[in-house]
N, C-alpha and C positions, 0 to 999 in steps of 0.2 A: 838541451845540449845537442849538438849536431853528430850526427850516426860519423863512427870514427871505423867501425869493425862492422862489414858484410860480412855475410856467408850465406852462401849457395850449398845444396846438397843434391848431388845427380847419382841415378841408379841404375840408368837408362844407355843403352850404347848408341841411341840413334840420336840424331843430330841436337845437342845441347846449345846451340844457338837462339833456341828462340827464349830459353831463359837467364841465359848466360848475357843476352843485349839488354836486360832490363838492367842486371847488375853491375853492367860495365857503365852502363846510361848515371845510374846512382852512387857507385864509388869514383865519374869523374867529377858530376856534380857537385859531392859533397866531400871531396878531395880524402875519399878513405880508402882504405886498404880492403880488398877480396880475397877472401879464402874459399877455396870449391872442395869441398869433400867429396870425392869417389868413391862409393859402394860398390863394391859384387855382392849381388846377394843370393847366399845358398837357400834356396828355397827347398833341399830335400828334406829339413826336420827330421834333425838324426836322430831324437828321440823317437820318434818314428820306425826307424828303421827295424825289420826282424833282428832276433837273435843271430841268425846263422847269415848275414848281410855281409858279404865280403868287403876287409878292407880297403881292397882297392877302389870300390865303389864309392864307400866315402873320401878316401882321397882323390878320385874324379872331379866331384863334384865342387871338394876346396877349391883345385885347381881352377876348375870353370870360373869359379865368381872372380880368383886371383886376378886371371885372366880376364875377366869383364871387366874389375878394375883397375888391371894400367890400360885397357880399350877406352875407358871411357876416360882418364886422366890425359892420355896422347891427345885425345881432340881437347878437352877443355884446355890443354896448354899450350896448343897450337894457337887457339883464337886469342887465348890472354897475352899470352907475348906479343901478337902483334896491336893489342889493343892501347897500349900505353900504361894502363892502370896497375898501382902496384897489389900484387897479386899471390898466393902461395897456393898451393897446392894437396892433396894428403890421397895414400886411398887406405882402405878398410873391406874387412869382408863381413858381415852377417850371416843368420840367419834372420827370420821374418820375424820371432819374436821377441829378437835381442835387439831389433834394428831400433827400436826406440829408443833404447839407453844409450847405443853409442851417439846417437843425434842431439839427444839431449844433451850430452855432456858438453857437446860442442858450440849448440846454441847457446847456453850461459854465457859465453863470453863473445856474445858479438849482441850489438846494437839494433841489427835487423836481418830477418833472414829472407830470401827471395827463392822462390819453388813453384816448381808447376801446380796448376788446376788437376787436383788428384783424381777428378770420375770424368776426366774428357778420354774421349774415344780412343782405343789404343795406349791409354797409360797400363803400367805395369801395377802389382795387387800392393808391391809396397810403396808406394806415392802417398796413400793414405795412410798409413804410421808413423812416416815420417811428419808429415805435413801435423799430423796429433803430437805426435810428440815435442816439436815444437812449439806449440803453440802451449799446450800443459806443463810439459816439465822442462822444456826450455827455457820461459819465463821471457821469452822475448819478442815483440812485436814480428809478424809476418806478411808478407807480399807475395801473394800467391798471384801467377800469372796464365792465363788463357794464349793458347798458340800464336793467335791471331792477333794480340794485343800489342801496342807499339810501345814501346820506351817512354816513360812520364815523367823524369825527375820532375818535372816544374807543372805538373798538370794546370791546367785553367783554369778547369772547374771539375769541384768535387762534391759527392752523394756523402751526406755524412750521416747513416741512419742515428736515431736516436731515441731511446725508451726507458731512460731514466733507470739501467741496470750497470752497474759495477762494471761490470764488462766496455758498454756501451764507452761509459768514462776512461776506461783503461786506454782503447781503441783512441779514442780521441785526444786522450794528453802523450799518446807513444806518439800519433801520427802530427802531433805538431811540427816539427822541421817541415814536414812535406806541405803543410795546410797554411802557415806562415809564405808558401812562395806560391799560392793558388793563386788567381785574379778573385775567384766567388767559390768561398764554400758554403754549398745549402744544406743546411740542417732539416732531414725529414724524421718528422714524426708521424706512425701513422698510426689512425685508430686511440688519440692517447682517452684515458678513462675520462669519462663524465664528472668523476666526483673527487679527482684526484686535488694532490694539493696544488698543484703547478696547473690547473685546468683552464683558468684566463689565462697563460703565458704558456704554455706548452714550447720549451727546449729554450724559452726565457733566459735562464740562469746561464746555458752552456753556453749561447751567444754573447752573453757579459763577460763569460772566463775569456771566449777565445779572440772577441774585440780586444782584450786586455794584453794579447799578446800579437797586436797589431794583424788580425784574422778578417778578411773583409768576410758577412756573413750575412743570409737571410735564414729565414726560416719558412718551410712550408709544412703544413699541415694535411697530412691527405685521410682520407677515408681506406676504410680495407676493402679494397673494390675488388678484388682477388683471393680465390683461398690462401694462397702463399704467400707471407711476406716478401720472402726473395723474386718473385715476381714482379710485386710491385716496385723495391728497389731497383730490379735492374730497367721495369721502365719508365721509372724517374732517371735513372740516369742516361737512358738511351733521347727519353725526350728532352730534355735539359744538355744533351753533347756533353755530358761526366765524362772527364777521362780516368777515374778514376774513383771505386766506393770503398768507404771507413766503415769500418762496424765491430761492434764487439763480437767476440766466437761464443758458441758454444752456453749461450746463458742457461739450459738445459743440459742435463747428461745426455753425452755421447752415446749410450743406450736408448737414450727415447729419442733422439734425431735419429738414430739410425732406423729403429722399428718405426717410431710415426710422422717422421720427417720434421723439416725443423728448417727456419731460416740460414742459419753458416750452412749444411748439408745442404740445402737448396741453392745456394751462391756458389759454394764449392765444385758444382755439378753444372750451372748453367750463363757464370759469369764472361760477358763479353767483353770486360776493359778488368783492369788489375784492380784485386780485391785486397784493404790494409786490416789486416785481421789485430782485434787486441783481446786478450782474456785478464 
């Protein structure tokens, strides 16, 4: 089914253009509608606050994020209007612990959400909650984009990691609209087991599905020639010119990528072309 509902989530006052062009790039392509949600977010943790903390200190700080989000709703509706694309608007204030759930609520009803690369330099501490809670309690496919990254509705060619997890499949049947207007999507799998059931055909199967939905596809097989797998992803796709990599999120708890690192944490952190997350 073709993506009908974007949404974008910004939290940030400095220039929301470099993720607002990927979104505009994909709701002209695929003739859908964008909604940008604008956050302030209060970051004083009023739970937090002493007993004897003056009111007005917490009404300060309301105001602050208030204020950060019609700043940051002013610019993203400056670029949308003159973009074409039909488009709405919202803002909202959090704090850092709540921000999840109002995201979540919002992600449910959209088709795909587009958001910054959360551990690149200068992101703010909630980029990462949001970016999770989409992807967990969202329930809905994401496109996380690096600064530097151009616009792909139609990319050419795509990284499409692959290791036989739930996840991996998720990642790879959300990301079909996009993978159906590829020229070459390569299936990598790396490292797969010795004694597995799929061991003569390794990603076999997932080439049949996605032949089946007219997918041009090979398959490559690499060794872990890296400690990290998102290493190696991203230089498969640097050497192969991917403009764009698939993967499933999170096949590990969020606790153990955090503490012992973890491929989506590694991609999340050092991605140079836009990453299609699916859980």
């Amino acid at each position: 089914m073709p993506w009908k509902s974007l949404l974008t989530v910004l939290t940030e006052t400095t220039d929301p253009m470099p993720v607002l062009s990927h979104a505009i790039a994909l709701a002209n392509d695929y003739d859908a509608h964008l909604e940008a949600m604008c956050i302030g977010v209060d970051r004083s943790h009023v739970g937090y606050f002493y007993e004897a903390t003056s009111p007005l200190a917490v009404q300060q700080t309301f105001d602050e994020a208030r204020d950060e989000a019609l700043q940051i709703e002013t610019a993203v509706t400056g670029i949308l209007s003159r973009s074409g694309v039909r488009y709405g608007t919202d803002t909202a204030i959090a704090q850092l612990p709540d921000i999840g759930r109002q995201v979540a609520e919002r992600v449910r009803f959209s088709d795909l959400v587009i958001l910054p690369l959360p551990y690149e330099e200068g992101r703010g501490i909630e980029v990462e909650p949001v970016v999770e809670a989409a992807i967990f309690e969202g329930q809905a496919p994401v496109l996380v984009v690096p600064k530097g990254a151009k616009p792909v509705p139609r990319p050419k060619t795509v990284t499409l990691a692959w290791n036989e997890s739930a996840e991996a499949m998720s990642a790879a049947r959300a990301a079909l609209p996009i993978l159906r207007k590829a020229e070459s999507v390569q299936i990598v799998v790396i490292d797969p087991p010795a004694h597995g059931r799929h061991r003569s055909d390794p990603g076999g199967l997932l080439a049949t599905f996605l032949a089946r939905h007219r997918v041009s596809v090979k398959i490559d097989v690499l060794a872990r020639s890296m400690p990290m797998i998102s290493d190696i992803l991203c230089r498969h796709a640097r050497d192969n010119g991917a403009d764009m990599i698939v993967m499933g999120a999170y096949g590990h708890s969020r606790f153990r990528e955090a503490v012992l690192g973890g491929a989506t944490r590694g991609m999340l952190r050092q991605a140079e072309v836009p990453v299609f997350l699916g859980h």
